[in-house]
C-alpha positions as a printed Julia matrix, in Angstrom:
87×3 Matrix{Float64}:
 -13.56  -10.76   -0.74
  -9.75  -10.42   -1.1
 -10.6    -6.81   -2.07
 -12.31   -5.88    0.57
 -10.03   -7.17    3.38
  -7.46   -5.35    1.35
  -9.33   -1.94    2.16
  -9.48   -2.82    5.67
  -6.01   -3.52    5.78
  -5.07   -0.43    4.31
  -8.17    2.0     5.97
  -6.59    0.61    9.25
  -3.02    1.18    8.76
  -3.69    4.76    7.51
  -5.56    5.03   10.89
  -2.97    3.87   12.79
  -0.45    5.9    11.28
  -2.03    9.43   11.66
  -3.17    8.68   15.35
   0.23    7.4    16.28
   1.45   11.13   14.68
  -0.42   12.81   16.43
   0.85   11.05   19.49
   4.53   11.36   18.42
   3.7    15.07   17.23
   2.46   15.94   20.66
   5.28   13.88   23.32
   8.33   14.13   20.88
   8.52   16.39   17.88
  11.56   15.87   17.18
  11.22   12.35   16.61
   8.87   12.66   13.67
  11.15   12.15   10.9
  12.12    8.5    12.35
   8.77    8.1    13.07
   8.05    8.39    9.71
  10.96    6.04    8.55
   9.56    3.05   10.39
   5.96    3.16   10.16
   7.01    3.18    6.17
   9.09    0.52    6.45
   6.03   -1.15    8.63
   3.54   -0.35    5.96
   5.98   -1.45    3.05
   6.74   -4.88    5.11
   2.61   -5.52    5.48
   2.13   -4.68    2.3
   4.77   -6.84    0.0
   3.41   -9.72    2.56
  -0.02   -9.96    2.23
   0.48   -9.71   -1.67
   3.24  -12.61   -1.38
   0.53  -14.53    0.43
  -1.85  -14.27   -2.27
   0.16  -14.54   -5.04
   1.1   -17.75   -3.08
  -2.13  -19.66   -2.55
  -3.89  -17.98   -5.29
  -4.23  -20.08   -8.53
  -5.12  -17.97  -11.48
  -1.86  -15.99  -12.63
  -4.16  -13.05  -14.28
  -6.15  -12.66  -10.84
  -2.78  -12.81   -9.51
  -1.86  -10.11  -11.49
  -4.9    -7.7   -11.47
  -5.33   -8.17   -7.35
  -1.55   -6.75   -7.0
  -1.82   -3.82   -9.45
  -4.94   -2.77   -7.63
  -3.24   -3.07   -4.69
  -0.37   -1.25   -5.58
  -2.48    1.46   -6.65
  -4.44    1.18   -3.14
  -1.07    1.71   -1.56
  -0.24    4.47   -3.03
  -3.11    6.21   -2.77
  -3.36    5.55    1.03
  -0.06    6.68    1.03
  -0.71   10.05   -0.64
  -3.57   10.4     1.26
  -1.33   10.2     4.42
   1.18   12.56    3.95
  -1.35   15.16    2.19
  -3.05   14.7     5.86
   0.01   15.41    7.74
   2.25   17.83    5.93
């Protein structure tokens, strides 16, 4: 389940990010690189949250373990994704 919300998460902040650059893209160019700055600070601050939160109330150390890897890898893969979009 944890999985699956973490897809969400990530499907929906990828969203977010490349319609909110197409709305900075189109009213203010030039303000694209700061743009950029905080909705990766954003996505960095969700991010190292959710996975404190379930490394928090989870009890198994190895689930603990395997959830953030995959999520790390999830990350950067939105991430990638992203950019490769955009630029």
């Amino acid at each position: 389940m944890i999985y699956v919300a973490t897809v969400c998460l990530l499907t929906l902040l990828g969203v977010v990010y490349v319609k909110l650059y197409d709305v900075v893209k189109a009213h203010q160019p030039e303000a694209l690189p700061r743009f950029y700055l905080i909705m990766t600070v954003i996505r960095m601050i969700l991010v190292a949250s959710l996975a404190g939160i379930y490394a928090l109330l989870a009890e198994d150390r190895q689930e603990v373990i395997r959830f953030i890897a995959i999520y790390m890898v999830m990350y950067v893969a939105m991430m990638v994704v992203t950019l490769s979009m955009r630029h």
